[in-house]
N, C-alpha and C positions, 0 to 999 in steps of 0.2 A: 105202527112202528113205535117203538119206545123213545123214549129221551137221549141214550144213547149212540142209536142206529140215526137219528137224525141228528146228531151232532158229529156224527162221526161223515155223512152227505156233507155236510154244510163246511168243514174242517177241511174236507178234500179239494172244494169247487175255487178257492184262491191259487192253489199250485197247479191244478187241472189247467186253471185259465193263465196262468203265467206259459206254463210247457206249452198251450197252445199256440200262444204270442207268439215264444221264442221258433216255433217250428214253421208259424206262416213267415215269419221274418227271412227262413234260412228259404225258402219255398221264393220269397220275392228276390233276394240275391241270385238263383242258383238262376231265374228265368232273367235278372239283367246278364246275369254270365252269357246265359244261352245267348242272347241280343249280343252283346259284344262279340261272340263270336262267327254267330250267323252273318253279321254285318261285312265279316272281314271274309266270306265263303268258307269258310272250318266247320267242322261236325264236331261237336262237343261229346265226350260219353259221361257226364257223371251220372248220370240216373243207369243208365243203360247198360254202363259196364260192373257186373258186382266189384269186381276186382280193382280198377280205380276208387271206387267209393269206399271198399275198404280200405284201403293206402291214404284214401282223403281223412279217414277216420283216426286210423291207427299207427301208420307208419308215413307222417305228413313229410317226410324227409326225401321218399320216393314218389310223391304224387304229380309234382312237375317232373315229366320227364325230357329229355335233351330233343326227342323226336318231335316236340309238339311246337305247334306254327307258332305265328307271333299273338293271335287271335286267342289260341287254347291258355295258351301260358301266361296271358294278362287274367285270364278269367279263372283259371286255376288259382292264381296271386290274389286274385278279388277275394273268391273264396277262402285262400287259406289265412287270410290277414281277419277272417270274421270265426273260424274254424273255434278258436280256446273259446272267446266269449259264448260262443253255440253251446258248447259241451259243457262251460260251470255251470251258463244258465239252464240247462238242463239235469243236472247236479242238483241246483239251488231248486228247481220243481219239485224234483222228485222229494228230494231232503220236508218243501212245503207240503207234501202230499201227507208223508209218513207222518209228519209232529203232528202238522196240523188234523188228521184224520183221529190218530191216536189220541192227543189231548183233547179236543172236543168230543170225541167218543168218552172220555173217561170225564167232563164235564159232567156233561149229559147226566150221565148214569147217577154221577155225585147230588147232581139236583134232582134225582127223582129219590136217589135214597131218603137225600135233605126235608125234600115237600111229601114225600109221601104219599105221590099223587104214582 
């Protein structure tokens, strides 16, 4: 591998490990959800139902809906109170992946032109 190709690994692995953080983080929320609502006898769907989980995504206005027990709808509320900071910080990964990947790939290259190795 060249000076490049390995700058450009090493430029990726700070954003890779942030989006990682940020998705065991949503992964530990979603399983106290579950608990809060296993607790109270409610069946949760956010894994299970695509269609909630896009609503959870996209259209967070329709994600509590009027039918859901007192169990589903504090744990929907859990979720949707962590839902923005989830999605910047995955934003801000991805954002670290590209510079970071990009800029150190174009280090690299610069120090092999520089050294001449």
């Amino acid at each position: 591998m060249d000076n490049g190709e390995v700058g450009f690994l090493l430029g990726v692995v700070p954003g890779v490990l942030f989006t990682l953080r940020n998705m065991l983080d949503q992964v530990r929320l979603v399983l106290r959800a579950k608990k809060v609502v296993r607790d109270r006898g409610e069946r949760f769907d956010h894994v299970d139902d695509l269609s909630a989980f896009r609503s959870f995504t996209f259209k967070s206005s329709e994600y509590v809906k009027p039918t859901d027990g007192p169990g589903v709808r504090e744990a929907k509320e859990m979720l949707l109170a962590r839902r923005d900071k989830y999605i910047y910080n995955h934003l801000k990964g991805f954002f670290l992946i590209v510079v970071g990947g990009v800029l150190s790939a174009f280090l690299g290259a610069l120090l092999r032109l520089l050294t001449g190795a």
